[in-house]
N, C-alpha and C positions, 0 to 999 in steps of 0.2 A: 764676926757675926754677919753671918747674909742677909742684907734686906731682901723687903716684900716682892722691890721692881728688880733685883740680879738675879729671884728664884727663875720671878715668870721670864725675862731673860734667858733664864738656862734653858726651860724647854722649848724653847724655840728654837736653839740650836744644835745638833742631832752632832752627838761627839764621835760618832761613828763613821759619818757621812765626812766627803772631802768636796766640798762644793765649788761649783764654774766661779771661775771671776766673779761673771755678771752675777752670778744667783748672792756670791757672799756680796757683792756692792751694796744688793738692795738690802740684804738682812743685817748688816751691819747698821746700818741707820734705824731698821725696826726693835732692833736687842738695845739700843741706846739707852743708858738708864741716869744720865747726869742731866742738867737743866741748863747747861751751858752748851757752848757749843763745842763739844769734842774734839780733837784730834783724831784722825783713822790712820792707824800705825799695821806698815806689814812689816813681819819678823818673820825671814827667809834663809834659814836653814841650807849652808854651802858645804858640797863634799870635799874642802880643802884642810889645809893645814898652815894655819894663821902664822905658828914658827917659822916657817920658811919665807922668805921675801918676796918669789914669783908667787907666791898664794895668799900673800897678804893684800887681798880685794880690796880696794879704794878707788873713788872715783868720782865724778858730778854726774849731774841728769838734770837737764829744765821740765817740771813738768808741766805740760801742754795747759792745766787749768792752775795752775799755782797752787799753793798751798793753804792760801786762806788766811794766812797768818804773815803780817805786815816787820820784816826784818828789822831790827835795829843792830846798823852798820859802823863801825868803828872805822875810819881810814887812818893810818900811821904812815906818815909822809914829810917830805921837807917841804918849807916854807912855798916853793915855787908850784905846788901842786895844790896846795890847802884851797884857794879858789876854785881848782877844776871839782874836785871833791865836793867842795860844798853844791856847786852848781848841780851836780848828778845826782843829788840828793844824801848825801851822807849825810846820817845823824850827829857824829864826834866827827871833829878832824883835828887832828893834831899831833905831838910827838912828844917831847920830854914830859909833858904836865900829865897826859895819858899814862906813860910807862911808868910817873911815880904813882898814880891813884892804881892803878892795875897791881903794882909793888904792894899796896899796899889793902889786895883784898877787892879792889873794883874789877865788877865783871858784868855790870849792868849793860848788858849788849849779847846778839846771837849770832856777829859773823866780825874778823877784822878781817880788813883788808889792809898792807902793807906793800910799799913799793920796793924791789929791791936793794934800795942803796942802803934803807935804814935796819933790815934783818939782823947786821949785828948787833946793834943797838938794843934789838927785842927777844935776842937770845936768853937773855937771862930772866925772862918772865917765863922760860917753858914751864917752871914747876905750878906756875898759877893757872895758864893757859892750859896748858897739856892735857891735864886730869878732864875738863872741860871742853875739851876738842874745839877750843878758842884761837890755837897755834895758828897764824896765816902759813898756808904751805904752798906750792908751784902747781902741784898736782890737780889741789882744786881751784886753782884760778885763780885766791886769795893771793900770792904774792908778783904785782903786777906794775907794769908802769902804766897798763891802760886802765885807768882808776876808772874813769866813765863805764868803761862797757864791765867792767866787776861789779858794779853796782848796778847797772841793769839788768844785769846776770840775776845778782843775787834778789834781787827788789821783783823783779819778774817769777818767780820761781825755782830759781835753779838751787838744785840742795847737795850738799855731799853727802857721800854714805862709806862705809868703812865695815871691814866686817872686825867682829871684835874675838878673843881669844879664845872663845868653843865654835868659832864659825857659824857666827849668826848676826846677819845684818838687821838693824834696827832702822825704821827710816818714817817718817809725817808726809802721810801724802796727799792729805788733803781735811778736811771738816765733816761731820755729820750731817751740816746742811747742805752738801754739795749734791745734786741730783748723782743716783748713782752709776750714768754716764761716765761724767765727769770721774769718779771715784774710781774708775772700772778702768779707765784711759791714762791716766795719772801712773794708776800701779802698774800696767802693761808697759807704760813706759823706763818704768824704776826698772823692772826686772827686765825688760830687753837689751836695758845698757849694764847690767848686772852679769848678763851670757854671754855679749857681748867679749866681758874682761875675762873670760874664763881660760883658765892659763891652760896650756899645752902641758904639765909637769902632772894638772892636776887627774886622777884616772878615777873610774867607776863613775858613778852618779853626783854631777855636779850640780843640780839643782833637788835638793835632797826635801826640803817642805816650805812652805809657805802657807802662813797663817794671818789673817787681818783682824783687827780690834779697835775697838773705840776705848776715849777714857774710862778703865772701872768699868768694862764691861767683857761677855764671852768672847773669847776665843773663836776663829772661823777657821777651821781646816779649809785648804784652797787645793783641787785638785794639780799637782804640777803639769800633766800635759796639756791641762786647758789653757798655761799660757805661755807656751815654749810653741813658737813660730815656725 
């Protein structure tokens, strides 16, 4: 059933129309129909082929206003790091006690970080990790000896994104309360490190659509050349 505030939401938003960055920035925040403070997710549509490896898109981006939403960091480390960890702000630091609650269903957390030496130790959490893109991997930064600057990474804004199996990345870039500035600067920056990774194998139309959304609310077609540099 559609409530009252999704109808007049819908006509606000012309499903026809493929609107500028800036113009969906601001409409995104007007179609807002939750009482909380939303999530603004853009879901970006890549002309690749996720089965093959040079096309399976992955990667970080810090964006320039963060994200709004306050990480809670896991670090899985040996003894002689658990100080530096704590100092840089991690939430959890530890190792065996972790890998058994983790074992056992614990996932209360949005990023691990992990130092090298202990990987093999956390190989056997993939099934728990994995499904949840909790896995610490190199790629994104997560598996590191410089625990400090992972966590300022991560604690500052910086997010991964992944495309997933019909080639289409999913990614939070920020609040509904964030001026639509901010909102506008954020995604330009998601998708420029997005083209950025744009593999050589891949041919035709590689930024294929781009659309913005708040929690539980419309849909914003994004014109693609308004944000290809």
């Amino acid at each position: 059933m559609i409530t009252k505030k999704r109808k007049v939401a819908n006509t606000k938003v012309d499903i026809n129309k493929a609107y500028s960055l800036k113009e969906a920035s601001t409409l995104v925040k007007e179609v807002n129909t939750t009482k909380f403070d939303s999530s603004v997710d853009l879901h970006i549509k890549l002309g690749v082929d996720p089965k093959k490896a040079d096309q399976a898109i992955r990667g970080t981006v810090s964006l320039p206003h963060g994200t709004g939403k306050t990480k809670r960091v896991l670090v899985l480390c040996t003894p002689d790091k658990v100080a530096e960890a704590t100092a840089a702000g991690a939430d959890f630091v530890g190792l065996e006690e972790f890998i058994t609650k983790i074992e056992g269903g614990w996932t209360d957390i949005d990023v691990i970080v992990a130092t090298p030496s202990v990987m093999p130790k956390i190989g056997k959490l993939g099934k728990v990790l994995g499904p949840r893109n909790l896995m610490p991997n190199p790629k994104t930064g997560t598996v590191t000896n410089d625990v400090t600057g992972a966590i300022n990474d991560l604690k500052g804004g910086k997010i991964a994104f992944k495309v997933d199996k019909v080639g289409i990345i999913h990614a939070s870039i920020g609040r509904v309360s964030f001026a639509p500035e901010k909102i506008a600067e954020n995604s330009q920056e998601l998708i420029n490190a997005i083209m950025k990774l744009k593999p050589s194998s891949s041919k035709g139309t590689y930024l294929k659509g781009v659309s913005m959304a708040s929690s539980m609310s419309p849909g914003i077609a994004i014109d693609t050349k308004s944000v290809q540099n």
